[in-house]
FIMIBA-335376 format. One record per residue (C-alpha): residue number from 0; residue in three letters; x, z, y. Coordinates in pm, 1 decimal, decimal comma. Each point is the difference from the previous one (the first is absolute). Layout:
N
(NUM; ALA; (X; Z; Y)),
...
//
This chain:
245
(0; UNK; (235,2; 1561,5; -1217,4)),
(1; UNK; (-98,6; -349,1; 57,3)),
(2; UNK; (318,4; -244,8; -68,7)),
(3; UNK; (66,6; -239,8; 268,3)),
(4; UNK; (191,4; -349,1; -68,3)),
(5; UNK; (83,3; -139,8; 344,9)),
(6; UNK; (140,2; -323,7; -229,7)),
(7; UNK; (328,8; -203,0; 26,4)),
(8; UNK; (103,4; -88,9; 330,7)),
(9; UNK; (-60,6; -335,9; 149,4)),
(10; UNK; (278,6; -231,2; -33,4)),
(11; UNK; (114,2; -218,8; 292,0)),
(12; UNK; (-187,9; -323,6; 113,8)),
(13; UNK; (193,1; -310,2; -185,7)),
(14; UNK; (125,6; -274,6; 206,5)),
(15; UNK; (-121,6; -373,5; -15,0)),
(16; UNK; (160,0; -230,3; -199,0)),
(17; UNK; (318,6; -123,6; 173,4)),
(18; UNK; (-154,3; -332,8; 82,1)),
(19; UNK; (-335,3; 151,8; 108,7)),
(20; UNK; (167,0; 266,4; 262,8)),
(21; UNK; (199,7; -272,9; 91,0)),
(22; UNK; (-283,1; -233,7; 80,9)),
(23; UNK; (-265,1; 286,3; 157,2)),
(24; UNK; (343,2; 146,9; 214,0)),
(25; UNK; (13,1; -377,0; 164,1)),
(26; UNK; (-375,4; 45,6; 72,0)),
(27; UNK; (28,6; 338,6; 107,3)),
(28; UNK; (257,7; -105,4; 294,3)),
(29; UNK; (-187,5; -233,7; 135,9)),
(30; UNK; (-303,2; 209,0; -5,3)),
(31; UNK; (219,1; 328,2; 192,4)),
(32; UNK; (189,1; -265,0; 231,6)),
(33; UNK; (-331,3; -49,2; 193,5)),
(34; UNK; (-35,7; 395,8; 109,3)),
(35; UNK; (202,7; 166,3; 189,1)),
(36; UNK; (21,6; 303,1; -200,8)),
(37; UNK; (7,5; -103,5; -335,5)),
(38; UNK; (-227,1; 321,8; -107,1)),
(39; UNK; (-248,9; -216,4; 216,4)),
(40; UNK; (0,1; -235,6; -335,4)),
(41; UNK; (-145,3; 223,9; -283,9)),
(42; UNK; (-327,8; -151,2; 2,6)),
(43; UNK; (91,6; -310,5; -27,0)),
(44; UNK; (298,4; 69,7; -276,9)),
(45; UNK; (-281,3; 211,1; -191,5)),
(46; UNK; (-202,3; -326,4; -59,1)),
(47; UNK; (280,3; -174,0; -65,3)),
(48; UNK; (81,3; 251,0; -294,6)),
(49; UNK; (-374,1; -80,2; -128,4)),
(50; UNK; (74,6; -306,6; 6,2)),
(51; UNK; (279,1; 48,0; -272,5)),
(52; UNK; (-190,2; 188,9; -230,8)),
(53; UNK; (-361,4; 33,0; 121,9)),
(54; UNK; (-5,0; 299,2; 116,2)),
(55; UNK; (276,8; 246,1; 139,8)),
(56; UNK; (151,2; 155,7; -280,0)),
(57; UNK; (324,0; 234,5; 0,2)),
(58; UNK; (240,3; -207,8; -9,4)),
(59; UNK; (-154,8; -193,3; 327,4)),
(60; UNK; (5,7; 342,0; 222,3)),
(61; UNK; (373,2; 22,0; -108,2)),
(62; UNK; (51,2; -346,6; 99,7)),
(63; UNK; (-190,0; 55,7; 358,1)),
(64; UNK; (187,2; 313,3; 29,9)),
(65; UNK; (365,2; -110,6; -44,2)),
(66; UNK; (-61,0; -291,2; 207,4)),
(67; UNK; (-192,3; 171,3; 269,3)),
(68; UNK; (236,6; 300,5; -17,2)),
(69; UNK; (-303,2; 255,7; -78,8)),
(70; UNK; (-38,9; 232,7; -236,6)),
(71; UNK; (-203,4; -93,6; -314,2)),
(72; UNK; (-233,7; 306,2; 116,5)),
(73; UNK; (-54,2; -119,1; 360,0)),
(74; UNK; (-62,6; -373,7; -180,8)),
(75; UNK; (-250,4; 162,6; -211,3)),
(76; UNK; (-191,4; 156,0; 253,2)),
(77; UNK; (-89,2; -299,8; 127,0)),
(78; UNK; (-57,9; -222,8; -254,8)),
(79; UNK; (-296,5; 300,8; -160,1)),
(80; UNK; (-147,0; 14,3; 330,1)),
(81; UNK; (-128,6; -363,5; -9,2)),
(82; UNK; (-271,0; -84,8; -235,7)),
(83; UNK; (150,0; -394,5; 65,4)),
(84; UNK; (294,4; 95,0; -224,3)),
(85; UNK; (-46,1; 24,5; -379,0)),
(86; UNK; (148,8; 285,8; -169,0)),
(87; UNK; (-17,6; -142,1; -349,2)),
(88; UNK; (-31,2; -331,1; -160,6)),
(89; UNK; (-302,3; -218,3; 130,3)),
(90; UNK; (-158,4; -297,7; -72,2)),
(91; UNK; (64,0; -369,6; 137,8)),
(92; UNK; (-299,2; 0,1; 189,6)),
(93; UNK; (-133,0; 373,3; 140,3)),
(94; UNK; (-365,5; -45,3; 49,6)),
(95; UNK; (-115,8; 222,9; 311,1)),
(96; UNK; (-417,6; 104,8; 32,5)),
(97; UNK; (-67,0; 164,7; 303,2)),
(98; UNK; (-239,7; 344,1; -73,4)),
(99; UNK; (39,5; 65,4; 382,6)),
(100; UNK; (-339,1; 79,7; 118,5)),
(101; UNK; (-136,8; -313,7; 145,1)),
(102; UNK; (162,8; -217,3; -309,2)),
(103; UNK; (-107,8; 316,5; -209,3)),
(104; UNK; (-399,8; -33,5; 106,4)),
(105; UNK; (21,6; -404,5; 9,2)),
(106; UNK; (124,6; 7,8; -400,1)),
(107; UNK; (341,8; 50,0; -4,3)),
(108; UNK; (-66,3; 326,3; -258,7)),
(109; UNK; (-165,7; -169,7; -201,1)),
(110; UNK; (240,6; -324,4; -12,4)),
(111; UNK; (257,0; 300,6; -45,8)),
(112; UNK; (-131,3; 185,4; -314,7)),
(113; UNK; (-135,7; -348,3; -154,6)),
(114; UNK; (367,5; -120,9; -18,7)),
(115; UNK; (122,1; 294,9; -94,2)),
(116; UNK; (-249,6; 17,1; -309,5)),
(117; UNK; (112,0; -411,4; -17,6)),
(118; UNK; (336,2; 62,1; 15,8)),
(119; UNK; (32,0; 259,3; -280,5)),
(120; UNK; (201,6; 190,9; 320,0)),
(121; UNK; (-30,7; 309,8; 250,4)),
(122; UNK; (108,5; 7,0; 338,1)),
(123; UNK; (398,6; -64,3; 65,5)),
(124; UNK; (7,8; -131,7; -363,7)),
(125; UNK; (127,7; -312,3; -90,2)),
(126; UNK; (-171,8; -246,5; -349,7)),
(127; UNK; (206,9; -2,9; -279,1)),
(128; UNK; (124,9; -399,2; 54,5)),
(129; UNK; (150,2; 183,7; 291,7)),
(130; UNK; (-168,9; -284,4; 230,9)),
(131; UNK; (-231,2; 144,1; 204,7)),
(132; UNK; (-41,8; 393,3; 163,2)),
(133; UNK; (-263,7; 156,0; 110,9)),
(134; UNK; (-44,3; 257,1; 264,2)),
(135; UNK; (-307,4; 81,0; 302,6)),
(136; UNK; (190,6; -4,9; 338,2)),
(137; UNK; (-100,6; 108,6; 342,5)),
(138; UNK; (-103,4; -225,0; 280,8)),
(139; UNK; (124,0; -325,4; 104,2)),
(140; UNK; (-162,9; -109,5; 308,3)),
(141; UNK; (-241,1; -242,2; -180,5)),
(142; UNK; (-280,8; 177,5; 53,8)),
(143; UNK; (-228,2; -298,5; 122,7)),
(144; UNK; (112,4; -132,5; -359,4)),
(145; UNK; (-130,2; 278,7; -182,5)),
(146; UNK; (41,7; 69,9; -288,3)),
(147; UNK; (366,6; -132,0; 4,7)),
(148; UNK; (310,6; 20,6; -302,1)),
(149; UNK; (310,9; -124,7; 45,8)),
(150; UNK; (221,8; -181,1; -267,3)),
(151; UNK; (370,1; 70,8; 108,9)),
(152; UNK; (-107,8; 79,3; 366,2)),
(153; UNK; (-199,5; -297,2; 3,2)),
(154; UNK; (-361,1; 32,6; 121,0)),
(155; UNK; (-298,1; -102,2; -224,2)),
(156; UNK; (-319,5; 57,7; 209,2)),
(157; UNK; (-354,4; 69,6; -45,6)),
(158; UNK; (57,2; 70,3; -344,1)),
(159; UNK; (-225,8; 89,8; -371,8)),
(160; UNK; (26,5; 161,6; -288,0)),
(161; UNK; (-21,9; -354,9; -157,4)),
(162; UNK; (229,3; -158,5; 254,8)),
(163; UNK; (276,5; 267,9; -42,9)),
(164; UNK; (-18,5; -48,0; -366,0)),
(165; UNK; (73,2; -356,7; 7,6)),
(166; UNK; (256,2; 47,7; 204,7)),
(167; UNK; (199,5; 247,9; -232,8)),
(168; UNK; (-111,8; -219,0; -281,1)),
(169; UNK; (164,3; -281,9; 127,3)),
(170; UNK; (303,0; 229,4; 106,6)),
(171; UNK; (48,4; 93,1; -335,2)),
(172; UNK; (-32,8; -387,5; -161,1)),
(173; UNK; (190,1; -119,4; 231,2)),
(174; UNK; (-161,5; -202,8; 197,8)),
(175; UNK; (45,6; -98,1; 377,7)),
(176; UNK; (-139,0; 268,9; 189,6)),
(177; UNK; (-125,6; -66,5; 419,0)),
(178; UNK; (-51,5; 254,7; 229,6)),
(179; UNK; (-305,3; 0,6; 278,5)),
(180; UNK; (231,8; -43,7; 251,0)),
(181; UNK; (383,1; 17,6; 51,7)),
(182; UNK; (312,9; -113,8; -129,1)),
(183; UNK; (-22,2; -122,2; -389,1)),
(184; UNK; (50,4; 288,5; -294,7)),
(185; UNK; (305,8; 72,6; -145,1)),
(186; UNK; (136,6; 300,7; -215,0)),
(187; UNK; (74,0; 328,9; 120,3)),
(188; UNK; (394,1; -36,5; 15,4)),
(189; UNK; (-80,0; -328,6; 164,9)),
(190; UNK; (-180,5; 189,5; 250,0)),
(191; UNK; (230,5; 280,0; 16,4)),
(192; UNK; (266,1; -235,3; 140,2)),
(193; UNK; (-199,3; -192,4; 248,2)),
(194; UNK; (-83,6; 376,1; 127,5)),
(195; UNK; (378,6; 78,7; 13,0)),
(196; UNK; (11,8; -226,4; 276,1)),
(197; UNK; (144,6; -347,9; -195,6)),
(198; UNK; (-219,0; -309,8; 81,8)),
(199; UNK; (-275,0; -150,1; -223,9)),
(200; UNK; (133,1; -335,7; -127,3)),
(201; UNK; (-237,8; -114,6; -191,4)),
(202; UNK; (-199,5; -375,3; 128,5)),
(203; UNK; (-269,4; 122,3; 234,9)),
(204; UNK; (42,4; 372,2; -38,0)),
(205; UNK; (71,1; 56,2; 344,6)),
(206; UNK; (-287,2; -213,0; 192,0)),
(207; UNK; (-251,0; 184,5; -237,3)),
(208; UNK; (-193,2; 231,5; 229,4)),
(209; UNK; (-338,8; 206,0; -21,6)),
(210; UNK; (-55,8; 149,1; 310,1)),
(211; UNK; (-289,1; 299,5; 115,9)),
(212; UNK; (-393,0; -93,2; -84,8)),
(213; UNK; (-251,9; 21,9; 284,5)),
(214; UNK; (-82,4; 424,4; 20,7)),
(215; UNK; (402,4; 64,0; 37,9)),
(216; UNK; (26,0; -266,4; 285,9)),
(217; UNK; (-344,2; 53,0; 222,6)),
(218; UNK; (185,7; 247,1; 196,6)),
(219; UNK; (326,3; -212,2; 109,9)),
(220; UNK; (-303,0; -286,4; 66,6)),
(221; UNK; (-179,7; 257,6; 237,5)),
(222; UNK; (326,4; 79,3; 146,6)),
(223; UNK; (64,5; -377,4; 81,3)),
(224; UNK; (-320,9; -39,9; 95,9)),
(225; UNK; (-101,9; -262,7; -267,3)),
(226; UNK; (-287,5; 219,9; -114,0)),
(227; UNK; (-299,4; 139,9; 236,9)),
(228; UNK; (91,5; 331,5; 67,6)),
(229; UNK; (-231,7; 268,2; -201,5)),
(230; UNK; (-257,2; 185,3; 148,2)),
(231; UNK; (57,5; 329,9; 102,5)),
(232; UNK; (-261,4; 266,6; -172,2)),
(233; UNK; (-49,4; 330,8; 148,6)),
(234; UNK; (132,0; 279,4; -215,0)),
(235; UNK; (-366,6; 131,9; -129,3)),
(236; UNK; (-121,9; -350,4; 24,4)),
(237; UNK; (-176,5; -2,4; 279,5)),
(238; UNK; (0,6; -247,2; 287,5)),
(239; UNK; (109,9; 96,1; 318,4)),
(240; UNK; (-242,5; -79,8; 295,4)),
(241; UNK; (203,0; -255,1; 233,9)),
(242; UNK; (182,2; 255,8; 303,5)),
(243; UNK; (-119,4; 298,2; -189,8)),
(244; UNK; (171,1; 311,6; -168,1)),
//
């Protein structure tokens, strides 16, 4: 007979620090005071969690659950059913390719496995400087940018193997990073927080914008009538003979 250990039991989440709780509680009202059933402000309370600790750890579903009134279990069940909450220490800046098929067939494998052979990493794994983490990530409605990674949720289009390299080099040095298009980088807790629904303060953060390239705006163009309209091709190709069948 086989012997099986089932282990010790897992002890309960521990709280924040006093001054922490304190702090994230304050946050956490203001964030529930906009819904109007506080349940309504999980999301939001999740990413603000992350933006404690980087990711949302134990002791952040506990939090979420005794001010939400939840269970830890129903607070779990959300926060491992989306792939935009980290289950386990990450890096300041998660570096996103897309490997969705158009990104996939423009490059984006290839950026994918070079960095991950650059890296010293595999996917969902973060460097040992804990700076920078690594993972392939489904599509992001860049397409006409293809292939596009994001730094943080920040968009870097048309991108290399090269390019991508020098931009987790310089993630990794240090140095000032600039996405394609969008508001200017900052670190994942930074970014969880601005995603928890508290405003972006820093000088010029807001104005930043990067809106749609040409492909993902021809058809709201056609629709306004600011492009000629297309030309209408019979199914098989063929032309149809003017008042015939």
């Amino acid at each position: 007979m086989t012997d099986i250990s089932l282990g010790m039991p897992q002890l309960p989440a521990p709280d924040y620090p006093a001054e922490v709780r304190e702090r994230l509680a304050a946050d956490a009202a203001e964030v529930i005071a906009r819904y109007p059933d506080s349940r309504s402000a999980l999301l939001p309370l999740l990413h603000l969690t992350q933006s404690q600790e980087g990711y949302v750890s134990r002791t952040g579903i506990r939090f979420c659950a005794e001010v939400l009134g939840l269970t830890t279990a129903e607070v779990t069940a959300v926060a491992t059913f989306y792939t935009m909450y980290r289950r386990k220490p990450s890096g300041d800046y998660q570096v996103g390719v897309c490997t969705n098929t158009l990104c996939a067939v423009m490059g984006g494998d290839a950026i994918f496995d070079e960095l991950k052979e650059h890296l010293g990493v595999g996917n969902n794994e973060t460097t040992p400087d804990g700076k920078v983490t690594l993972e392939h990530i489904e599509c992001n409605a860049a397409c006409d940018f293809a292939p596009v990674m994001m730094v943080n949720w920040e968009f870097f289009d048309n991108q290399t193997p090269e390019s991508a390299k020098a931009v987790v080099d310089d993630l990794l040095a240090g140095r000032p990073v600039a996405p394609t298009r969008g508001a200017p980088l900052c670190t994942y807790k930074e970014t969880a927080r601005i995603l928890a629904g508290f405003p972006d303060e820093r000088d010029g953060a807001v104005e930043a914008t990067g809106g749609a390239g040409p492909a993902s705006l021809i058809g709201l163009r056609i629709a306004r009538g600011e492009s000629p309209q297309p030309s209408i091709v019979h199914p098989r190709g063929e032309a149809t003979a003017e008042g015939g069948e």
